[in-house]
N, C-alpha and C positions, 0 to 999 in steps of 0.2 A: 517499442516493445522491449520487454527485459531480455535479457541473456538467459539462459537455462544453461545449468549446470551439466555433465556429460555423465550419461548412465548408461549403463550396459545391460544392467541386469532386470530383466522382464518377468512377466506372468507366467508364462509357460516353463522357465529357468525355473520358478518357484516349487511348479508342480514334478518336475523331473528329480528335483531336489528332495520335496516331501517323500516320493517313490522309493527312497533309500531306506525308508523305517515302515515295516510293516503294519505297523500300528494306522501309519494315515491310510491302509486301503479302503474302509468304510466313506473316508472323504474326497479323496482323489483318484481312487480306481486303479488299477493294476497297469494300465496304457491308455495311450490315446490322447487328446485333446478338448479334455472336458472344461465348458467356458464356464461353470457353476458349479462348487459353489467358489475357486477359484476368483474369478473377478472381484466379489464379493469381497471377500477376504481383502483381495490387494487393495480394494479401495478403505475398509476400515483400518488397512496397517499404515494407506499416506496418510487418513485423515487423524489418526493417534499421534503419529510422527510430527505431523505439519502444525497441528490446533493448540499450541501451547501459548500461554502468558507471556516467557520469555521467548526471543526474537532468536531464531536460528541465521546467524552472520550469512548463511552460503544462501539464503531463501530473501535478502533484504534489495528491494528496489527502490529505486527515486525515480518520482514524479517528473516527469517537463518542468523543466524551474519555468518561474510565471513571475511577474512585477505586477508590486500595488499599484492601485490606478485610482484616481477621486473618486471619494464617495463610493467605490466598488468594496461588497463585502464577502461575496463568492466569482470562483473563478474555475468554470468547466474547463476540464482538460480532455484529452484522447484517453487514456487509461480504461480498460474497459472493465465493467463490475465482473466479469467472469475470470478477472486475474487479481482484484484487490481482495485480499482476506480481512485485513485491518491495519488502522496507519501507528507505525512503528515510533515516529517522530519526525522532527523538521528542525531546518536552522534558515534564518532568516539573517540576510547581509545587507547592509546599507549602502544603497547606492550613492549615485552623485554625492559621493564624498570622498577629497584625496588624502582626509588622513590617515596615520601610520599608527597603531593598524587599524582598520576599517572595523567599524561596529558591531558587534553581533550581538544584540540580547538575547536575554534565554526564552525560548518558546517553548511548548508542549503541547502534545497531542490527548484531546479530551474524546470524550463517545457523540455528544452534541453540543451546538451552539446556536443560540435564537437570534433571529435576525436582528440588529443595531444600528443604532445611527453615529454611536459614541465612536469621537476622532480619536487616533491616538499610534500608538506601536504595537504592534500586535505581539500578547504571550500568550496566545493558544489558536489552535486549529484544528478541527474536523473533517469530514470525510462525507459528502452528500451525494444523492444521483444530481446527476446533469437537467433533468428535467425537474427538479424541483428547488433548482438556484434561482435567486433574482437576477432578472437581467434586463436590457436597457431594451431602447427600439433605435432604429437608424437615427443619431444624433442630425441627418439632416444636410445639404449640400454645400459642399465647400469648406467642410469641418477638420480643421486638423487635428491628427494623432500624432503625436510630440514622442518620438522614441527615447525612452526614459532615459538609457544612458548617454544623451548625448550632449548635458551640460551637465557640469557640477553647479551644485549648491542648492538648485530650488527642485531639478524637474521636470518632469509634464504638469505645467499646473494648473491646468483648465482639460486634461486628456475627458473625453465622454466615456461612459463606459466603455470596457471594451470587449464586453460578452454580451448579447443583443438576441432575443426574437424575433427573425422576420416577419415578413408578411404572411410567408405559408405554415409557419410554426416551426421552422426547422432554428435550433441553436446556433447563432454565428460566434466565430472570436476572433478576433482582429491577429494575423498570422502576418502580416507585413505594416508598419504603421506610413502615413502619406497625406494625404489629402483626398477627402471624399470628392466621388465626383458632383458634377453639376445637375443630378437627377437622381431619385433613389435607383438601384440597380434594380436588372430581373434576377430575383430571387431563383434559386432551385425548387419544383415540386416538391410538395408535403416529403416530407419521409423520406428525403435523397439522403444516400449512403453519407455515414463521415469519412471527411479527409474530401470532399467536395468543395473546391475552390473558387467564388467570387471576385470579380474586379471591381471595385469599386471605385473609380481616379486613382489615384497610387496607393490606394487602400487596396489588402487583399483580406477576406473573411473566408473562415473555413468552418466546413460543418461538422458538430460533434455528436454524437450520441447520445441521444437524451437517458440511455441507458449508462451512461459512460460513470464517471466519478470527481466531482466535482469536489474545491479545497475552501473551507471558510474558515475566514478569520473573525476575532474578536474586537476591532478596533480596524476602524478604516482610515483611510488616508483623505485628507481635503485637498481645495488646490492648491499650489505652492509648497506641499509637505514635504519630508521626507518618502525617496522611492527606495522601499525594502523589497529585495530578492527571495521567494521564500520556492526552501527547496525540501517538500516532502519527502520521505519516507515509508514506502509499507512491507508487508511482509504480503507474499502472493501466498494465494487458494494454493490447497492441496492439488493435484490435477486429479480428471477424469479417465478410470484406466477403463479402458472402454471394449481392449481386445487383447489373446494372449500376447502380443506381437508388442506389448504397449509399455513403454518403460517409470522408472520410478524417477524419472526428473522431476523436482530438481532437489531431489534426494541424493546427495553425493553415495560414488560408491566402498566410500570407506563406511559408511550406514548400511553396507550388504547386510550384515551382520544383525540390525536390529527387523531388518524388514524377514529374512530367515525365519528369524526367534517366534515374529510374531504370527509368524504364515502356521506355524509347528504345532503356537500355541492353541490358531484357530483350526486346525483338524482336531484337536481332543475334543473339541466342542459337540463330534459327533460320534467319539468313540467312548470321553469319558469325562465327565460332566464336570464333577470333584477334582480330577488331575488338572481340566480346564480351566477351574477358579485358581488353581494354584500356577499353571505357569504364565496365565494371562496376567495376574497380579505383579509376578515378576518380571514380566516384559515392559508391564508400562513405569515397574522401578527401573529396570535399564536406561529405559529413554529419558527419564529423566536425568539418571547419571549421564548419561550421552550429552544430556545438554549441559551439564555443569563441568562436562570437561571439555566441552566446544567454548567455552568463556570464563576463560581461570581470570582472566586480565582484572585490576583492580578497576572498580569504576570511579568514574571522575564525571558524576552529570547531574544535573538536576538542583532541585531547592530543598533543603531539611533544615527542620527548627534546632538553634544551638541546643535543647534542652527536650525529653522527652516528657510528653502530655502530664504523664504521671507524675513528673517531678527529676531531680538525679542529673546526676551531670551528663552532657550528649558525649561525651568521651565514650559511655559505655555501651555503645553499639545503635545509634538510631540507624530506622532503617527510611531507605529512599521514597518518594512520593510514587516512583515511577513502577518499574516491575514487581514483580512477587517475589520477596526472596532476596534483595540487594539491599546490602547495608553498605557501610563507611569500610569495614571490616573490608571488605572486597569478596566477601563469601556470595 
């Protein structure tokens, strides 16, 4: 589960705060603890705040790092769809290898990728449900799973998959590798909770969520290849403000200040329609400033052509493949 960042300042703060200008009493009321239109509101000032192109540093999680395994081209994790927003990016490490320094090519994160058979090293990855990954079925008794780091040079290189449908349909992933046992295992009932643990001989399998978030790559691994570590990236949902009591994590609270602006802007909405276009406009220019001054740092990532499409030497500002807005320039 990620960390959340620490917030103090809630819904009900919001409305005690609006009460200062007489103008929000048509919205918020003179007293009391009114959850409407209030909630509202808080929820379209996380989802303004949180739903951006560019990645807010204090909102970014990684994934469970996971290893390539043969012929495996999706790889279901615990991450649950109700915390991934979208995946921010990945870096993928070469294992069983002692050289100095250890490998990393460049990958990136895409919106989709269609199933493959193509071997190779993976530069791209997406973001699927758990239920709609390929996956193996019990490779069968007696079968070893080769824990990847524990030779250099070749490998697991015959590992079975290591994401599987049982018998009763529930998603298994191999959470301890060993030796199957001398019989398939009893399976858990349809539909048993994840984080549901299996022994299988010195295998252990756990259940995921078929609602969960599943990582595909574009190039899979054969047996005896290289085993890459690959360690996603996203940015979590806005959360669900659900009651006054309910805070604005993981909105840090030096962001007081734009969640305010926007609460202010959304009572003119019933006082005064015109005033409304004008300071909601400038609220969502704030937060943009907000985030260009949450990431002055120059960037140093991604692939651009030495030369723009149009012609002209790339000296003169191309910009990155990756977010909206990022050039060489470092603006």
């Amino acid at each position: 589960m990620p960390n959340t960042n620490s917030s103090t300042l809630n819904t009900q703060n919001l409305i005690d705060y609006a009460r200062v200008f007489d103008w929000t009493v048509p919205t918020v009321g003179l007293a009391g603890y009114d959850d409407e239109p209030a909630l509202s509101f808080a929820q379209i000032i996380v989802q303004q705040i949180m739903n951006k192109n560019d990645p807010w540093k204090w909102n970014s999680y990684r994934f469970p790092a996971f290893f390539t395994s043969p012929y495996q081209q999706d790889f279901p994790t615990s991450i649950s769809q109700n915390l991934m927003g979208w995946l921010e990016g990945a870096t993928i490490i070469q294992q069983n290898n002692n050289s100095q320094p250890i490998p990393q090519p460049p990958i990136r994160a895409v919106a989709r990728l269609q199933p493959t058979s193509l071997c190779g090293t993976p530069s791209e990855v997406c973001w699927i449900l758990n239920r709609n990954a390929i996956t193996g079925l019990w490779p069968g008794a007696n079968v070893a799973y080769q824990n990847p780091l524990a030779s250099l040079g070749g490998g697991p290189g015959s590992n079975p998959l290591t994401a599987i449908t049982d018998t009763n349909g529930n998603i298994q992933v191999v959470t301890t590798y060993g030796v199957t046992g001398n019989t398939q295992p009893s399976w858990p009932a349809a539909s048993t909770a994840a984080g549901t643990v299996t022994n299988d001989g010195t295998v252990r399998w756990t259940v995921q969520d078929p609602n969960g978030v599943a990582i595909r790559v574009n190039a899979i691994a054969s047996n005896g290849s290289v085993v890459w570590q690959v360690l996603p990236v996203y940015q979590q949902k806005p959360p669900t403000i659900s009651s006054l009591s309910s805070t604005f994590a993981p909105i840090p609270d030096d962001l007081e200040y734009l969640i305010k602006q926007g609460f202010l802007a959304l009572c003119w909405k019933k006082s005064d329609k015109k005033t409304f276009q004008i300071e909601y406009a400038q609220w969502l220019a704030d937060i943009k400033d907000a985030l260009g001054a949450s990431d002055r740092e120059t960037q140093d990532f991604g692939i651009s052509p030495s030369e723009p499409i149009t012609g002209g030497s790339g000296l003169g500002g191309y910009s990155y493949p990756g977010w909206q807005g990022w050039s060489n320039s470092g603006n």
